[in-house]
Each structure stands twice: as structure tokens, then as C-alpha cells.
C-alpha positions as CSV (number, residue, x, y, z in Angstrom):
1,X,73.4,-29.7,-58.3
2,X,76.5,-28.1,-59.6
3,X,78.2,-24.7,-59.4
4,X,80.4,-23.2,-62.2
5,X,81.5,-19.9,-60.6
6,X,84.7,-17.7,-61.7
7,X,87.7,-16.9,-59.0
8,X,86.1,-14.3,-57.8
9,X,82.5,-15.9,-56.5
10,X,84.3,-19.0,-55.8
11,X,85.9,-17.2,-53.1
12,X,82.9,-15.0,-52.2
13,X,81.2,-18.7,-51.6
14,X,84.2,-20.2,-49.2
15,X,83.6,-17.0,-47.1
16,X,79.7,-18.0,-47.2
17,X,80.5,-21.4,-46.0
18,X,83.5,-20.1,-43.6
19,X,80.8,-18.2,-42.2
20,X,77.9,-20.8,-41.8
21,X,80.4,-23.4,-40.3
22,X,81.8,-20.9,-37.9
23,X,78.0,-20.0,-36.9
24,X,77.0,-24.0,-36.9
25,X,74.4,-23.7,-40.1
26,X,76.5,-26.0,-42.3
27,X,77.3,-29.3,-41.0
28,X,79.3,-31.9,-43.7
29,X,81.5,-30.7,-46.5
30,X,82.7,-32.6,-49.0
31,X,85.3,-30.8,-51.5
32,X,87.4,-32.6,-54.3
33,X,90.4,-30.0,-55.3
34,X,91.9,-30.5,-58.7
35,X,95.3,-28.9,-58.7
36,X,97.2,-27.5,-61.5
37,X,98.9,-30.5,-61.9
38,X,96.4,-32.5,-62.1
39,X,96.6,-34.1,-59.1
40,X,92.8,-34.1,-57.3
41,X,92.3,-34.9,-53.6
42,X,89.1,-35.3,-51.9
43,X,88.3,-33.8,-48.2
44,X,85.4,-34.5,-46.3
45,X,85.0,-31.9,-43.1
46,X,82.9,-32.4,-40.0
47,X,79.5,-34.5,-40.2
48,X,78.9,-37.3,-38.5
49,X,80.5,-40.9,-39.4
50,X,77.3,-41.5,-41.8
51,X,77.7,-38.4,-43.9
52,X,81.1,-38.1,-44.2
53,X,80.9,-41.5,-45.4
54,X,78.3,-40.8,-47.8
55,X,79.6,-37.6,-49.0
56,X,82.8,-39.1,-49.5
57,X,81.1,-42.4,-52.0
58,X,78.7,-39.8,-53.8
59,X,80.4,-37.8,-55.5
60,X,82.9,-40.3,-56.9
61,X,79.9,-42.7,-57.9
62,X,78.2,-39.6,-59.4
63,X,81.4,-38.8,-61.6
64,X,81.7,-42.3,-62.6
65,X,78.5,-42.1,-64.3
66,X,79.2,-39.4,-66.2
């Protein structure tokens, strides 16, 4: 499932999950950044070895098949 949001719920949401990972109701992350100059990095956060490996594969395989 994917998200579009604008600046301003995209930054309501990080507070969400800021808030559920501070709280321990959000367990693996997996974030890929695209900067302005082009320039993307992926970042994988907490999770065991399993997910982070998993989220980490997924969303590049799921990109790839786009």
C-alpha cells in the first residue's frame, strides 16, 4: 500500500510514527528518501535481523517491477 501525502501530512505522519516507536507500537521501518538531487538512500530502523532484512529486499524488488 502506498501513501501520497503533501508536506504537511507527511510530517503529521513522522510525528505518528515518532510517537508509536517511542511508545513500542511500531516495530521495523523501512524509509527510502529521495533528495533533491536525486540521490535516494534507503534506512531500515529497529526490527529484528529477519525484517530488517526483508524490509530492506521488498521494497526494491517491488519498484523493480514497476
Amino acid at each position: 500500500m502506498n501513501h501520497l501525502l503533501g508536506k504537511e501530512a507527511a510530517v503529521a505522519m513522522f510525528r505518528e510514527l515518532l510517537h508509536e516507536a517511542e511508545f513500542g507500537s511500531l516495530n521495523c521501518v523501512a524509509l527510502r528518501i529521495f533528495r533533491s538531487d536525486g540521490a535516494a538512500e534507503d534506512f531500515v530502523v529497529g526490527g529484528t535481523a529477519q525484517q530488517q532484512v526483508g524490509a530492506s529486499v521488498e521494497p526494491q524488488h517491488e519498484l523493480a517491477q514497476r
